[in-house]
N, C-alpha and C positions, 0 to 999 in steps of 0.2 A: 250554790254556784252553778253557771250554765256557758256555753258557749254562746258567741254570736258574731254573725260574720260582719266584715264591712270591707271595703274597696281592698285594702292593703294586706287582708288576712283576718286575722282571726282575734278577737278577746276573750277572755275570759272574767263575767261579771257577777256581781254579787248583786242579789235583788233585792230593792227595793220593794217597802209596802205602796200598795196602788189606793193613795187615803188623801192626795192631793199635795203630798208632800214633797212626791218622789224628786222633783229636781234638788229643791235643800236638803233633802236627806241626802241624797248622794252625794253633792259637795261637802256634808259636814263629814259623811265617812270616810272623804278622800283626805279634808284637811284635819280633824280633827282625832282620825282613827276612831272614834267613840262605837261602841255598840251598836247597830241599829236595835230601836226597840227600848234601850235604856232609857231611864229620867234624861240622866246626863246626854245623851243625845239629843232627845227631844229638847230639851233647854236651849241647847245651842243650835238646831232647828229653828224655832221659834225668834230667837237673837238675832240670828240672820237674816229670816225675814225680814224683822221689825228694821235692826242696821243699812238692807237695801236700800227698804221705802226711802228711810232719812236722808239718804246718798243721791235718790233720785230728785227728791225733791229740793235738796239739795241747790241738784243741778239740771234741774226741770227741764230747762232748754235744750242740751246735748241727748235729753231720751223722749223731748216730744213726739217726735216722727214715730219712732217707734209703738209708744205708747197710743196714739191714737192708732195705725194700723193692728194693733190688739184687738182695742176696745170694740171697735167696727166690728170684728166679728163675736163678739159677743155678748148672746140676743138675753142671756139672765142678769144682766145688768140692768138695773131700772131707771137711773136718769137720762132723762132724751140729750143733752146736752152732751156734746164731745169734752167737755170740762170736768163735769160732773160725774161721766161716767172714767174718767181719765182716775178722779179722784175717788169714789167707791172701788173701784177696780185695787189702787194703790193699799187706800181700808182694807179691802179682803185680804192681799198679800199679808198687813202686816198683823192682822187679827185671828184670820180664819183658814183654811187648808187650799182657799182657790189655788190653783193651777199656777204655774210660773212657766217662763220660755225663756227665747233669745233676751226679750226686754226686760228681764233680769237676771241673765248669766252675762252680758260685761259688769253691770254695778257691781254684782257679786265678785266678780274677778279684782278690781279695782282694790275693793274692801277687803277681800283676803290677801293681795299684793301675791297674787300668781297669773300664770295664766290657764287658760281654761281651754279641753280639748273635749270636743263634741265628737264623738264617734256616732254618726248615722248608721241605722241597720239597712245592710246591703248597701251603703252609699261613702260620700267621704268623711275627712276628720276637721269640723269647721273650729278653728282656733279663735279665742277669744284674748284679744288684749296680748301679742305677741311681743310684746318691750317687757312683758312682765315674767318670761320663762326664767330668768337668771334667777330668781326665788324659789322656784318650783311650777311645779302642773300639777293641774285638780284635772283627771281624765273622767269623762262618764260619758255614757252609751246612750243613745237616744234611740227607741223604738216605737212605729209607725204600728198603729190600729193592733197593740196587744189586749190580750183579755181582762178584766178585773172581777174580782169577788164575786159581782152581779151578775158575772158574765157579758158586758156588755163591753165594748172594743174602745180602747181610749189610747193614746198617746203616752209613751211611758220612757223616764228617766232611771236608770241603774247606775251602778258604781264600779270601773272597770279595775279591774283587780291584776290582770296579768294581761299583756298585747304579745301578740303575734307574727309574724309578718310570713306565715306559711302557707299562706292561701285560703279559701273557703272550705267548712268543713266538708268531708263530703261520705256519702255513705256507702260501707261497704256491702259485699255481699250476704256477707252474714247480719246485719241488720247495725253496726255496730259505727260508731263513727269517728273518722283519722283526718288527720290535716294532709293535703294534697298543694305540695309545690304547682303555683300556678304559672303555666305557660303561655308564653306571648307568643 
């Protein structure tokens, strides 16, 4: 577990492996409690993905916009066609560990019937699907250029475990670190 700040204070999050999962892995740890790391998790990992894709294509239309501002920037896709790579793009989600974002954290919200809260590191809390709070909130942390395995700096989803509203952390003299009521 680690801290991490955002607009309104402080969380406390449980890390994700950085294996291209990290968004569904965090939603199934929110919704599901499961282990990370376990079979059972990974199953329901995997389910979700595969459950998205169905939901989007589903409903193709309400996530084109979306899906094509994805795909554009992303130069490892191999069909030249905004179509094509719309539809490998969808393949990797629901086969393989590619990456997930915004353009599958509302389907995801939908299909689990919550809503979904995005804690930006250093930034705000962007909600996903707000008619849906009355069932519950799936919260996870979303972190800007963390490190992985390789060492090499990527975008990273966690699973927030406990919130704060005490301000950023901040460090004391002794090297040690306290939550600091923040003043306007």
């Amino acid at each position: 577990m680690e801290y991490m700040d955002y607009d309104e204070g402080v969380i406390l999050v449980r890390r994700m492996p950085g294996d291209g999962h990290c968004l569904f892995s965090a939603l199934v740890h929110q919704h599901f409690k499961s282990e990370v790391g376990s079979v059972e998790h990974y199953e329901n990992v995997r389910n979700l993905r595969r459950r998205i894709v169905e939901h989007i294509r589903s409903n193709i239309e309400n996530f084109r916009a979306s899906l094509v501002d994805t795909v554009e920037e992303m130069s490892h896709l191999r069909h030249t066609s905004v179509e094509g790579k719309i539809e490998e793009f969808l393949r990797n989600i629901a086969e393989s560990n590619e990456w997930g974002g915004q353009e599958t954290i509302a389907p995801a919200a939908t299909i689990l019937n919550r809503r979904i809260d995005v804690y930006y590191e250093n930034g705000p809390i962007i909600m996903f699907n707000r008619e849906l709070a009355a069932f519950g909130v799936l919260r996870i942390a979303y972190r800007l250029a963390t490190r992985n395995s390789r060492n090499a700096l990527r975008n990273h989803y966690d699973s927030v475990t406990q919130r704060s509203s005490t301000g950023p952390l901040q460090e004391t003299e002794e090297g040690q670190m306290r939550n600091q009521k923040t003043e306007n």
